[in-house]
C-alpha positions in Angstrom: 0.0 0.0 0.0 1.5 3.1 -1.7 2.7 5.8 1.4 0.2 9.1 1.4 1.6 11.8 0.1 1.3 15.1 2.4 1.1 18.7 1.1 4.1 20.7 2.5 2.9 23.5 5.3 3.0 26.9 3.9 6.3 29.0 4.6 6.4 32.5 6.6 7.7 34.1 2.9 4.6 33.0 1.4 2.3 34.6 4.5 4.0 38.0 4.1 3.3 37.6 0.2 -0.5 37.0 1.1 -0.2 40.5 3.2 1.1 42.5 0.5 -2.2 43.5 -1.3 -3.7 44.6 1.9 -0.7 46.6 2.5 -0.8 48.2 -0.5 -4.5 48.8 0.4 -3.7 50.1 3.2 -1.2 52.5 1.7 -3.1 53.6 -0.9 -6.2 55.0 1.6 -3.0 56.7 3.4 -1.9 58.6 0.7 -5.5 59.1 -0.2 -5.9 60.9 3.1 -2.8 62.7 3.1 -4.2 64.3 -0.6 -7.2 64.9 1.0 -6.1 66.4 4.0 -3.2 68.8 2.3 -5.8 71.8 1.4 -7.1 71.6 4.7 -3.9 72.1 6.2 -2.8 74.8 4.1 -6.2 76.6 3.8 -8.9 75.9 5.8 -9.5 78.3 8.6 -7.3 77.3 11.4 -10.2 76.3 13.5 -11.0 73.7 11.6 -7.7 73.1 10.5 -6.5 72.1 14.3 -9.2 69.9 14.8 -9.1 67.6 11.5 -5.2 67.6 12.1 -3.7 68.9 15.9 -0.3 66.8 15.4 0.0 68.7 12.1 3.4 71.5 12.8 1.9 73.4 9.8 -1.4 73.6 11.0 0.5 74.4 14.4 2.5 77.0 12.7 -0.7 78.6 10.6 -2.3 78.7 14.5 0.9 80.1 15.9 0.7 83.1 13.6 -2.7 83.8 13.9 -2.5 84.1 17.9 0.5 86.4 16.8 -1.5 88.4 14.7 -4.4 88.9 17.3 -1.8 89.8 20.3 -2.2 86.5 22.4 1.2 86.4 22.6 1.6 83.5 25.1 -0.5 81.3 22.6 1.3 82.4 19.7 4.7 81.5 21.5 3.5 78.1 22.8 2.2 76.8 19.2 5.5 78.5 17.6 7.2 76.0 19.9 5.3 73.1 19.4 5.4 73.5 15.7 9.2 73.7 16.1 9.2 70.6 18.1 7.7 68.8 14.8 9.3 70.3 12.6 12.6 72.4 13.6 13.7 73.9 10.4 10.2 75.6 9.9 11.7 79.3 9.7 8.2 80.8 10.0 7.3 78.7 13.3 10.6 80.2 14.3 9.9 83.9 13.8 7.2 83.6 15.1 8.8 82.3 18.5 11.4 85.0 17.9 8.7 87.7 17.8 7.3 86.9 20.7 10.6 86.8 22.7 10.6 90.7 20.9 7.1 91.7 22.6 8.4 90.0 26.1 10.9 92.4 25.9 14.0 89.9 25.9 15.3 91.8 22.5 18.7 89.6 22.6 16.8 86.6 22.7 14.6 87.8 20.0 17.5 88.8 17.5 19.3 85.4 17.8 16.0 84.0 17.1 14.9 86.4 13.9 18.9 86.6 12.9 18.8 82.4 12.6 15.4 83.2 10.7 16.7 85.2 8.6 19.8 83.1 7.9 17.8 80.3 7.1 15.1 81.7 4.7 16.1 85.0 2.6 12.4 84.8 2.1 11.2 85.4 5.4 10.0 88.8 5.4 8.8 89.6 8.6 11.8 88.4 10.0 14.3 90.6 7.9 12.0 93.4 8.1 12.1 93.2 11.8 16.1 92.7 12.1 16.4 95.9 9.2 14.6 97.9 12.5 16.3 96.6 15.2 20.1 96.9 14.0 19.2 100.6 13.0 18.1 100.7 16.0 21.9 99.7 17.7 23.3 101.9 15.1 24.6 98.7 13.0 24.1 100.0 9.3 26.0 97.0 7.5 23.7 94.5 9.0 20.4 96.5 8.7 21.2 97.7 4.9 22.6 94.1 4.2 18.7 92.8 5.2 16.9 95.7 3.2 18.8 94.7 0.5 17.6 90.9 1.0 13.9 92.5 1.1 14.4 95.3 -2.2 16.0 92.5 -3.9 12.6 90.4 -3.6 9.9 93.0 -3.6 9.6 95.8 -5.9 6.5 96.9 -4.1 8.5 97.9 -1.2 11.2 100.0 -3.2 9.3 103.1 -2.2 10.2 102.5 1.7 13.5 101.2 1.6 14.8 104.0 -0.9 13.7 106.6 1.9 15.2 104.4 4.9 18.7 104.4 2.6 18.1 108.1 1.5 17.2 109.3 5.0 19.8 107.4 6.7 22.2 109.0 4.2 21.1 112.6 4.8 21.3 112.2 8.8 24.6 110.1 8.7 26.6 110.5 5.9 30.4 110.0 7.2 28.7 106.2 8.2 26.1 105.5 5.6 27.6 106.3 2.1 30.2 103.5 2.9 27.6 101.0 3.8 25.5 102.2 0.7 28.1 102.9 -1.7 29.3 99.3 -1.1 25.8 97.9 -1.9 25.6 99.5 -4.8 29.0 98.5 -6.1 27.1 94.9 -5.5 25.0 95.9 -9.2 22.2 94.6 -7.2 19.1 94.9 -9.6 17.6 97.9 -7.7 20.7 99.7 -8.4 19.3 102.0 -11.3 16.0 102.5 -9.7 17.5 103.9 -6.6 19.9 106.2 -7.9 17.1 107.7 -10.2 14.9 108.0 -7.2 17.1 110.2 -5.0 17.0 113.3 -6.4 13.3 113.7 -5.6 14.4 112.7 -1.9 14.8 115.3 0.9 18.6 115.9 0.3 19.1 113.3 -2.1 20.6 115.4 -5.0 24.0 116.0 -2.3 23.2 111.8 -1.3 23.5 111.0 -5.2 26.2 113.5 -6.0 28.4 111.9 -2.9 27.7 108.4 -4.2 28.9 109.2 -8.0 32.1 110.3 -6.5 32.7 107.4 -4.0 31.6 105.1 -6.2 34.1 106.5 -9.1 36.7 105.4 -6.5 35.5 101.5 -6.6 35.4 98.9 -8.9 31.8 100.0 -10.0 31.7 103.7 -11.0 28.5 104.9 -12.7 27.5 104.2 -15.9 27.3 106.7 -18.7 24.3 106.2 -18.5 23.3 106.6 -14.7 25.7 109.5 -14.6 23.7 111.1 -17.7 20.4 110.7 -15.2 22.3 112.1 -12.1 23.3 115.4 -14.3 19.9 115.6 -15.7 17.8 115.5 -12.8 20.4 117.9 -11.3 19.7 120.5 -14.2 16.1 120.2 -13.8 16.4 121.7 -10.0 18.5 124.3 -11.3 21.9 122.9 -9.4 24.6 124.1 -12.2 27.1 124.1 -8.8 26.5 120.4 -8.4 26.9 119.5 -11.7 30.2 121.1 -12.5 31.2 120.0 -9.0 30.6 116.8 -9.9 32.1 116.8 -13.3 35.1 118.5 -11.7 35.9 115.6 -9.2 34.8 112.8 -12.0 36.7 114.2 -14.8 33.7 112.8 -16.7 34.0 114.4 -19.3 36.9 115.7 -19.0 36.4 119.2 -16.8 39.8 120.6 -19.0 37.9 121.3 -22.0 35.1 123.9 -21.7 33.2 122.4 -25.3 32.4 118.5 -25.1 33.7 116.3 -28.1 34.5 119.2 -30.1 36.3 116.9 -32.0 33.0 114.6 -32.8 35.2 111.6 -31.8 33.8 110.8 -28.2 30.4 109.4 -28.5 30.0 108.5 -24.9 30.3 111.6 -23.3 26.8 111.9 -20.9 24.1 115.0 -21.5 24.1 118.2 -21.1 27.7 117.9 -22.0 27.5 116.6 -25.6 26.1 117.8 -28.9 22.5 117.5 -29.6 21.9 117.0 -33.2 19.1 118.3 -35.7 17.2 115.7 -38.1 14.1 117.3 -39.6 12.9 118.7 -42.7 15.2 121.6 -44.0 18.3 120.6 -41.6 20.0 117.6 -40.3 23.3 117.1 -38.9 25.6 113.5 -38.1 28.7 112.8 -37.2 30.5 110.6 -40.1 34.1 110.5 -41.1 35.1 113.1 -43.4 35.5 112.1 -47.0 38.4 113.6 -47.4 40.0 111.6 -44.6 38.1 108.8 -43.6 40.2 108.8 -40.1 38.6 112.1 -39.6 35.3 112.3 -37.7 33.6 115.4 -38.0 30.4 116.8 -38.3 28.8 116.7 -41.6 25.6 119.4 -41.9 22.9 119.7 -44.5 21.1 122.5 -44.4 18.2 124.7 -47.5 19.0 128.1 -46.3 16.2 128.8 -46.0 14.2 126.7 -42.5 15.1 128.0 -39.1 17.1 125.4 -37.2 19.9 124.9 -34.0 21.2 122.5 -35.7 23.8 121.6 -33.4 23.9 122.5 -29.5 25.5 121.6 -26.3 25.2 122.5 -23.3 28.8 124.6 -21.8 29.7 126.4 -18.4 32.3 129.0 -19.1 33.3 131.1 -15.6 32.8 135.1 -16.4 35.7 136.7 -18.5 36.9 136.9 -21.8 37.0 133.9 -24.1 37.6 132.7 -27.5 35.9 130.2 -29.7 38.1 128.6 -32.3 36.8 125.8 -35.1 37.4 124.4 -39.0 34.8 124.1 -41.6 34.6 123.2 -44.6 32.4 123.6 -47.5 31.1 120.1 -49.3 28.8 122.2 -51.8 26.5 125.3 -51.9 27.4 128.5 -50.7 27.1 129.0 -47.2 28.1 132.3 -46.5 25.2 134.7 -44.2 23.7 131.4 -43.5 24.9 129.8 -40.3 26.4 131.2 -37.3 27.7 129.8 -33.9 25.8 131.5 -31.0 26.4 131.5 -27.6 23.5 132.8 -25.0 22.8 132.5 -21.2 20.9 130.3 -19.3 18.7 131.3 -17.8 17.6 134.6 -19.4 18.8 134.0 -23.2 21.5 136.8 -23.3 23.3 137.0 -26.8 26.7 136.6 -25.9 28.4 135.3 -29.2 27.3 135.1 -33.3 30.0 133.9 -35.1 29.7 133.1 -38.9 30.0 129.6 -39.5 31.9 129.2 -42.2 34.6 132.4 -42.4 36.8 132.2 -44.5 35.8 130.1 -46.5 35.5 130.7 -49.7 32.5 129.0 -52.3 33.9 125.8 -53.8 37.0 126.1 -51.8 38.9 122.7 -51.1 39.9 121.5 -47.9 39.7 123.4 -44.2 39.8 127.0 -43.0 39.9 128.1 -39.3 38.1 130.1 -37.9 37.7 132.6 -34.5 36.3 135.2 -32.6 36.2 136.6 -29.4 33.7 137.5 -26.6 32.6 137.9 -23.4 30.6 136.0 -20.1 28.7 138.3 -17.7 29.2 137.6 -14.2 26.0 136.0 -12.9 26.1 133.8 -16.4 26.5 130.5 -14.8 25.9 128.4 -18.0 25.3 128.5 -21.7 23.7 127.7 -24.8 26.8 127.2 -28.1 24.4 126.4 -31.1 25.4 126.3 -34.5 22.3 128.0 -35.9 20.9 128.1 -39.6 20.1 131.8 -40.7 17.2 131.3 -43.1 16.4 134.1 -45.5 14.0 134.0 -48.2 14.8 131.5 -50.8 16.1 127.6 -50.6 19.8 127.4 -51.1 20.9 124.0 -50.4 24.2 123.3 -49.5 26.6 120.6 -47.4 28.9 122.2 -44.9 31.8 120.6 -43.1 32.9 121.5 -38.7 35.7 120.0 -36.8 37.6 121.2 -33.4 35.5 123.3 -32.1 37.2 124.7 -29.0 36.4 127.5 -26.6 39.6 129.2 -24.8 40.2 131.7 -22.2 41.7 134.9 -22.7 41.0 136.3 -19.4 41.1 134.4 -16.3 38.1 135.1 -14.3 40.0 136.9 -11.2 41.3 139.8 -13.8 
């Protein structure tokens, strides 16, 4: 009689196998929840929040700073805790703790707090907001500018505010602040431009701005042509001729040796007022192009009928009162020029006629190559800047011509203590 076969028991591997699809079951209503319960977290109202989910250290967190909100301080410092005690890199759990400690009164403890806050999250901003108040406070203007910049960096909304703080703190501090500020700035940081174009509306801000250019032309991050341009600008619109040529003087930008700008037409990037503004229109146009009889040559090449009033060309100069003399070379492409352009120099303010200088003596119709040309005059005292135009003298008929002007220089003759 044959021996009865037995089936073998089952193993423990093949029990745990069994398990497995009600594990995964069980996971997946876990993760179900966890979906489910996310938005409540975040955005239910924290009532109902810290009842669905009181182990939660956001929920805890979002309770914390509500009791902070409403004053209950003692609240708002117990939750901040037990949210940290869940979770301890929550930086907002943690300023909230650290603000507390701030209403307590127990300021050290609060800045260690806020400072570690801060550290963690360049994000937070309550927590640099509060630490940008409290080391102006002590007087510390590298730390307190250094977390405004974290803030301005992040919100352009708030660019109003912290342009006054820095503006303010300039004008009451200067000999500490314009280090501090004039080493953020050499930073680039990308509120750079906005704040230098905001100064001049601040209280004091033109002298804040005009202090900056020249610290700043010290460093490794002068200002641009273009933000230098803005600074003398803004400084002519409020009538400040003193800053400006103060300015220029310490800068050299342009050069404060030469009393016309470019007069060569070789030095594109000098910043307005000092550099040539140029007529296009109907009648009159002027560029600078290389002179075609030696293309090395920039100069300034005008077309003009004879017959349309025009400044063609104009700058801006500041000559001191005394005796002076404008020198320059022309040349005549084609037409006949003669009566029908003059360089003029006038006051401003007021629009005195100090200078009307033919434009093109000497030179003769369908002469070749360059003539010079000079004349002499005088600056009023009280004349603290001017107007040098080359002006088209129209008369009553259309004679077109092409006219040439290079090196046009203005000299001393008299130095203004004689």
């Amino acid at each position: 009689m044959g021996q009865e076969r037995q089936n073998p028991a089952p193993s423990r591997g093949t029990d745990l196998a069994g398990l497995v699809p009600y594990a995964l079951i069980v996971g997946a209503v876990l993760l179900a929840w966890q979906i489910v319960l996310q938005p409540v977290v975040q955005r239910a109202p924290v009532e109902a929040a810290i009842r669905i989910a009181p182990g939660s250290p956001q929920v805890l967190r979002r309770a914390a700073e509500a009791e902070l909100a409403a004053s209950r301080n003692t609240n708002a410092a117990s939750l901040g805790r037990d949210a940290l005690a869940r979770s301890p890199f929550d930086v907002r759990a943690l300023r909230v703790v650290g603000l507390t400690e701030a209403r307590a009164g127990r300021l050290d403890a609060a800045d260690q707090i806020l400072t570690l806050a801060g550290n963690w999250s360049l994000r937070d901003d309550p927590a640099h907001a509060w630490l940008v108040e409290q080391r102006l406070r002590r007087g510390d203007y590298v730390s307190a500018f250094a977390h405004a910049d974290t803030l301005v960096r992040r919100r352009e909304d708030i660019q109003p505010q912290i342009f006054n703080l820095f503006s303010t703190a300039a004008a009451a501090d200067p000999q500490r602040v314009l280090p501090v500020l004039t080493g953020l700035l050499a930073a680039n940081p990308p509120w750079r431009v906005a704040y230098l174009n905001s100064l001049p509306a601040a209280d004091g801000g033109l002298q804040t701005a005009a202090n900056l250019a020249i610290t700043l032309q010290a460093g490794t991050a002068p200002l641009t042509n273009a933000e230098l341009q803005e600074f003398y600008i803004q400084a002519m619109a409020k009538g400040q001729v003193g800053v400006v040529t103060a300015v220029r003087a310490r800068l050299n930008r342009p050069a404060a040796g030469a009393a016309v700008t470019n007069g060569g037409f070789d030095d594109p990037t000098a910043p307005v007022p000092f550099q040539w503004t140029l007529v296009q229109k109907a009648g009159a146009s002027a560029e600078v192009t290389n002179d075609d009889t030696d293309p090395s040559n920039p100069a300034l090449r005008v077309e003009y009928d004879g017959y349309s009033a025009a400044s063609i060309a104009a700058q801006r100069v500041f000559l001191p009162p005394g005796r002076h003399r404008i020198t320059f070379r022309s040349r005549t492409e084609s037409g006949d020029p003669a009566g029908r352009m003059a360089w003029a120099l006038t006051c401003h303010p007021g629009g005195q006629a100090l200078l009307s200088a033919s434009g093109v003596t000497g030179t003769r119709v369908g002469a070749q190559g360059w003539s010079d040309s000079s004349e002499a005059f005088s600056v009023p005292a009280g004349c603290v800047s001017q107007w040098l135009e080359l002006r088209g003298l129209p008369l009553d008929r259309r004679a077109p011509m092409v006219v040439w002007f290079d090196q046009v220089r203005i000299v001393p003759l008299v130095s203004a203590s004689n």
